[in-house]
C-alpha positions in Angstrom: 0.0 0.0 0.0 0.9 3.9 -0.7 1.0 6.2 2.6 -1.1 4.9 5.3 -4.4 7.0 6.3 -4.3 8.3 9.6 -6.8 10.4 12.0 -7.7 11.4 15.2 -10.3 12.1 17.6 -9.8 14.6 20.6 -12.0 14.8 23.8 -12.4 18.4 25.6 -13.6 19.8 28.4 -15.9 22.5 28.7 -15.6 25.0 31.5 -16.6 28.7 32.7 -14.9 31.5 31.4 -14.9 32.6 35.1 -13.2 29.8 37.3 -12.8 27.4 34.9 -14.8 24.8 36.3 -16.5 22.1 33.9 -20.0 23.2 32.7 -22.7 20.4 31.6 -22.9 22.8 28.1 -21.9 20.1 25.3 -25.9 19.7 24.1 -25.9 23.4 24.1 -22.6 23.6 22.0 -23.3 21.4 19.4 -27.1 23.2 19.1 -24.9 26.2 18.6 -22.2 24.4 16.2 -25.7 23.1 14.4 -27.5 26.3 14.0 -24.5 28.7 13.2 -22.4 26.5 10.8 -19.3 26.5 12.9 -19.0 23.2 13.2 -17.9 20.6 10.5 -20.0 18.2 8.8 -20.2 14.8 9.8 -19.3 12.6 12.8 -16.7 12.9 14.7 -14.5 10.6 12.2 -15.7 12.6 9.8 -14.0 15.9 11.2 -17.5 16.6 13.0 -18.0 17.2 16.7 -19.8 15.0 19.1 -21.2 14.1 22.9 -19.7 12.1 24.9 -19.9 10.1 28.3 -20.1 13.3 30.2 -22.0 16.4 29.4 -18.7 18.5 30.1 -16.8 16.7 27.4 -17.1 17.0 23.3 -15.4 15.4 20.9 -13.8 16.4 17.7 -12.2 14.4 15.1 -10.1 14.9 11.8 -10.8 13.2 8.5 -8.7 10.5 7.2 -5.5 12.0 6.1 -2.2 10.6 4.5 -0.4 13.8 5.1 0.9 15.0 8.1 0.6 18.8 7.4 -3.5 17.9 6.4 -3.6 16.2 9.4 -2.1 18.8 12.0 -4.5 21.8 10.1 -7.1 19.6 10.3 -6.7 19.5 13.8 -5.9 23.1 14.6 -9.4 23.7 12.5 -11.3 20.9 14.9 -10.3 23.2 17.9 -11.2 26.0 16.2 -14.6 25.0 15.1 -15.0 23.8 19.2 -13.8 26.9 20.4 -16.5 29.1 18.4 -19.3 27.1 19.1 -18.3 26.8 22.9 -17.7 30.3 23.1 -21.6 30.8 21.1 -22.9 28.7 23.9 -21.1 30.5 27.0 -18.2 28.2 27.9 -14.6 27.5 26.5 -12.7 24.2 26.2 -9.7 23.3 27.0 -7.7 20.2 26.0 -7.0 19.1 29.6 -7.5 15.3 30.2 -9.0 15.7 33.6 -10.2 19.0 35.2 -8.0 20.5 37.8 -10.7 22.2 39.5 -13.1 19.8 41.4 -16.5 18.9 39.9 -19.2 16.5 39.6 -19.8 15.4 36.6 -23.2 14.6 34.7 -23.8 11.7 32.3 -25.2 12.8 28.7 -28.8 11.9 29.1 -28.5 9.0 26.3 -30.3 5.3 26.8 -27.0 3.8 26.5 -24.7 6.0 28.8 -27.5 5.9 31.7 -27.2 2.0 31.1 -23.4 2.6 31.4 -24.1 4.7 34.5 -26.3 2.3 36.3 -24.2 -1.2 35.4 -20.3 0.9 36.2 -21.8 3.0 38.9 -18.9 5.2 40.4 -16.8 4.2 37.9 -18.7 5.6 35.1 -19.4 8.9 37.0 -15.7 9.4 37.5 -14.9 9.3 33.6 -14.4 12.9 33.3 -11.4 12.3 31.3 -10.4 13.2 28.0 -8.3 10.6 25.8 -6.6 11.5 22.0 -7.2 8.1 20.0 -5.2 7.6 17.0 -6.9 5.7 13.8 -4.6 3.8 11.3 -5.4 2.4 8.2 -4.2 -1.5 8.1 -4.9 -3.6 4.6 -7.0 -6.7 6.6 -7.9 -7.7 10.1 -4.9 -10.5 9.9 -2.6 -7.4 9.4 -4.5 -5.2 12.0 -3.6 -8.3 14.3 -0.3 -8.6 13.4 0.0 -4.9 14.3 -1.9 -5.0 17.4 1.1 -8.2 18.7 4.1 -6.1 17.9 3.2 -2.4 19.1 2.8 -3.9 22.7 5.7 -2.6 24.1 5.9 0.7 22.4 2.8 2.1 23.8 4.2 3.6 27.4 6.3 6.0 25.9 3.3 7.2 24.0 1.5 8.3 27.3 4.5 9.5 28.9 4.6 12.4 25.5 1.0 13.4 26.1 0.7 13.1 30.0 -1.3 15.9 30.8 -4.0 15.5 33.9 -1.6 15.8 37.0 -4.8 17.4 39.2 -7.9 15.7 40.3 -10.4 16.9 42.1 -9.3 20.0 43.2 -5.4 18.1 44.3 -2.0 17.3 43.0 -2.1 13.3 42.1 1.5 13.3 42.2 1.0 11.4 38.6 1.8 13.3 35.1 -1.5 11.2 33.3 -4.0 11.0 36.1 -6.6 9.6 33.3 -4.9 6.5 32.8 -6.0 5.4 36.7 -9.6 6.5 36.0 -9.7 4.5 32.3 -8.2 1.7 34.5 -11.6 1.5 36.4 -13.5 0.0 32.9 -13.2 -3.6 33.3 -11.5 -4.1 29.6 -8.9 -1.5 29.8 -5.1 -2.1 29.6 -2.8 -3.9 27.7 -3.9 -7.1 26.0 -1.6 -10.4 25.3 -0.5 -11.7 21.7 -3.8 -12.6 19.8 -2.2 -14.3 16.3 -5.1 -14.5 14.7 -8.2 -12.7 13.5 -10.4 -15.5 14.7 -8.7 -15.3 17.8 -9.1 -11.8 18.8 -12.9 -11.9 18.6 -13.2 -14.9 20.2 -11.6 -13.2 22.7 -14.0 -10.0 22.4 -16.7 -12.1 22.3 -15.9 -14.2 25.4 -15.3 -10.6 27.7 -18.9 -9.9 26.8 -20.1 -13.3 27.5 -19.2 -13.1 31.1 -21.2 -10.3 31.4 -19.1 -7.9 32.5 -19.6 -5.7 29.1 -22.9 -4.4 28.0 -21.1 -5.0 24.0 -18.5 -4.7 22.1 -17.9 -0.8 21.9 -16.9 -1.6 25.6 -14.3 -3.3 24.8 -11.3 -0.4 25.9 -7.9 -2.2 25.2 -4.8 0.2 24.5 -5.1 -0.9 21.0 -7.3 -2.1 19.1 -9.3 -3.3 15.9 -12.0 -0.5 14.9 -15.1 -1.8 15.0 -16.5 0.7 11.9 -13.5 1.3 10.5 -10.6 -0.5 8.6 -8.3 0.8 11.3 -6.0 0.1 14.3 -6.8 2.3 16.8 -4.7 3.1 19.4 -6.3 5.0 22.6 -3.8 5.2 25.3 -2.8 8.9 25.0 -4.1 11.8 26.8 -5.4 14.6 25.3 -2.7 16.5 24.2 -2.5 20.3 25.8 -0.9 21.9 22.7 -1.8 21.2 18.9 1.4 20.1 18.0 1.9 17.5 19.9 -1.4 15.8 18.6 0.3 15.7 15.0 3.8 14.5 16.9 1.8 11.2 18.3 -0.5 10.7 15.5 2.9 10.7 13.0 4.5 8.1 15.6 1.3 5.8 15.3 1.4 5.7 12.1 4.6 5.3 12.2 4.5 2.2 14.9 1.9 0.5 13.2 3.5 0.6 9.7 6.6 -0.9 11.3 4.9 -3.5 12.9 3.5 -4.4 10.0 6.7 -4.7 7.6 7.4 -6.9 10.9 4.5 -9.2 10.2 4.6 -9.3 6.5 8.2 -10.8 6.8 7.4 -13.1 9.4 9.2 -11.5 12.4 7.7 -12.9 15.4 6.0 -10.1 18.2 8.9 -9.5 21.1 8.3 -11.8 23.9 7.4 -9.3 26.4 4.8 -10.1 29.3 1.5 -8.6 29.3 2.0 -7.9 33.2 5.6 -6.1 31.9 3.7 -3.4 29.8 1.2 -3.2 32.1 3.9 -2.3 34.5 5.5 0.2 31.7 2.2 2.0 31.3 1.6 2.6 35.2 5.0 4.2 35.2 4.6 6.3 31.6 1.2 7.5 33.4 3.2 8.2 36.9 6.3 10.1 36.0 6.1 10.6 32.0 9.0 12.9 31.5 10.1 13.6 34.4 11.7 10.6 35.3 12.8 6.9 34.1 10.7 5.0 32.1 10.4 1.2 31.5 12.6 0.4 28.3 10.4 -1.4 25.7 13.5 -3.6 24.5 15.0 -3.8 27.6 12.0 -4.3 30.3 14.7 -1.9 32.8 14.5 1.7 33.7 16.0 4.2 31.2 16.0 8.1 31.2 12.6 9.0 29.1 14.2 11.2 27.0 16.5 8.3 25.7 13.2 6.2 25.6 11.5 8.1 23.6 14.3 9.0 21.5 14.6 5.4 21.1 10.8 5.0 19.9 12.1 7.5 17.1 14.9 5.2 16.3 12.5 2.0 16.1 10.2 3.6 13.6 12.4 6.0 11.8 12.5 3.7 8.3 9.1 4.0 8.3 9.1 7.9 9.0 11.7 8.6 6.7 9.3 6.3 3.7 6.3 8.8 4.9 8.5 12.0 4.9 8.0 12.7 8.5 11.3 12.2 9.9 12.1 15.7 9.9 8.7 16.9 11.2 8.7 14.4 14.1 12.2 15.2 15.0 11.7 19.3 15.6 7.9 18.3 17.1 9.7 16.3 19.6 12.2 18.5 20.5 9.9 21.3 21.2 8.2 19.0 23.0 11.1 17.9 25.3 12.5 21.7 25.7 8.7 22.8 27.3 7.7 19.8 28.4 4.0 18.2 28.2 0.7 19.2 29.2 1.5 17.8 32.9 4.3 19.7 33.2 2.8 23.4 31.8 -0.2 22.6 34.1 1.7 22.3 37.1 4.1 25.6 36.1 1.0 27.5 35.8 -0.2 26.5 39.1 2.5 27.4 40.5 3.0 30.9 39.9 0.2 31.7 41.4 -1.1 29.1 43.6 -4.4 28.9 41.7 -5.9 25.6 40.2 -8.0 28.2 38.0 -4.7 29.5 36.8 -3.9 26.0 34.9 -7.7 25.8 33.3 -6.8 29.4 32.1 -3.1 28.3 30.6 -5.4 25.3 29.1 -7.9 27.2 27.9 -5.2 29.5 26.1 -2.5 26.4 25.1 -6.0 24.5 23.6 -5.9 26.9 20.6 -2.8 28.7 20.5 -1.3 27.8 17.0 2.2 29.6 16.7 
């Protein structure tokens, strides 16, 4: 195949210009987006704007791209769209995967999230998170498969690049992704084990929602996955990401990763050996320190400094970014990246000069669409 397509979908908060707590607005903002054109047509895959669990979420999504400039405007367009409509509606957003100042949330009055509600109880009402999911085109489910066996390990440092809800609640968590320990509530979240085979991987869906434990298979939450609508791999473990750029930077690794893995499969290569418990481990640790300290070394299973880590992620994919001439692009995104540090780290520097949770909804309110 030619350049792979590639997409993503953002979640955001919506919160009050004055405090920047989370507002129940997102019916209200999409009415707006609706009745004023400023929102894009479509669904949410379609570069459209949606609900979601919570009614102080939306989500916004790109079309299928194969370039990585389409693909970064097309995002910077998504927030903008948002941002209108929000603002039409009397709220902002702000690409902050959990709210720093404390709130209780409200489910989107569907039939399917109350049945969510009801079934998950606490755990669905604390799912005011927001999650960047990445979409890659794969040829077949055997090569989706193939992908899903060898990107295992190389997930972690994914998280640990977009880390970006250190407060909870109205505290300091002490973690740089506070999200991934609320996602880790749903019953099918985490890391999954070698599959090998189509047949195998739903057999495995379908025996999660045979015990019961899933109301289907949209529950079904791994850190990657096989689209269920899509001919895609879709890979879900990052946070939102606080600045633009850094959405393009992870969406050009997926693609990136899952192109790899699948030169990987075509010639035979077998997955690396590493334990499901050993990424699970990895993850906890990208979601705990992210860049601020070591991470767990996909080759090696040992602590290494992240920046060598994720330097090393570049490294694993960088025949397949130099194929899709994105080498360059991913090499000044991520340096950038490093020199500022992530959406954890900007939250907590805003905090801190004043002592003001507010003060890091404000810096995410302004980061969410600042495009130079």
């Amino acid at each position: 195949m030619g350049l792979r397509s590639f997409g993503v979908e953002e979640e955001l908060l919506l919160v009050d210009p004055d405090g920047g707590a989370p507002r129940a607005m997102s019916g209200a903002v999409l009415r707006y987006a609706g009745e004023h054109g400023t929102g894009l047509p479509g669904g949410v895959a379609e570069g459209g704007m949606e609900h979601e669990l919570q009614r102080e979420q939306l989500e916004i999504g790109t079309r299928p791209c194969t370039s990585l400039d389409d693909l970064a405007e097309q995002v910077r367009r998504g927030r903008r769209a948002a941002a209108e409509a929000a603002r039409g509606a009397g709220v902002q957003i702000a690409a902050l995967a959990t709210s720093p100042v404390a709130v209780r949330p409200s489910i989107t009055p569907s039939s399917r999230y109350r049945q969510m509600a009801d079934e998950y109880a606490r755990t669905a009402d604390e799912q005011l998170i927001c999650g960047c999911h990445v979409h890659v085109n794969v040829d077949s489910p055997e090569e989706g498969v193939g992908v899903l066996d060898r990107i295992r390990p190389w997930l972690p440092p994914l998280l640990a690049l977009t880390a970006n809800s250190p407060f909870w609640q109205g505290r300091d968590t002490g973690y740089e992704s506070w999200r991934q320990q609320v996602w880790g509530g749903w019953p099918s979240s985490g890391p999954t084990g070698p599959f090998g085979t189509p047949a195998a991987y739903h057999r495995t869906v379908q025996e999660m929602i045979a015990t019961g434990a899933l109301l289907d298979e949209g529950m079904v939450y791994f850190d990657a996955r096989l689209s269920r609508r899509y001919p895609t791999v879709e890979i879900r473990v990052c946070d939102v990401c606080l600045v633009a750029d850094d959405t393009a930077l992870v969406a050009a690794l997926a693609r990136a990763l899952v192109e790899t893995a699948a030169r990987a499969w075509e010639e035979g290569r077998p997955p690396d050996p590493v334990r499901t418990e050993v990424v699970r481990m990895a993850m906890w640790r990208a979601g705990r320190s992210g860049l601020t300290d070591d991470l767990v070394h996909p080759v090696t299973g040992r602590p290494a400094p992240a920046e060598a880590v994720v330097k090393d992620l570049v490294d694993h994919v960088r025949p397949a970014l130099e194929d899709s001439g994105d080498l360059d692009a991913v090499q000044d995104l991520l340096g950038r990246l490093l020199r500022r540090g992530n959406g954890a780290a900007l939250q907590r520097a805003a905090f801190a000069r004043t002592g003001l949770l507010s003060e890091a909804v404000t810096e995410g309110v302004a980061r969410t669409v600042d495009f130079t």
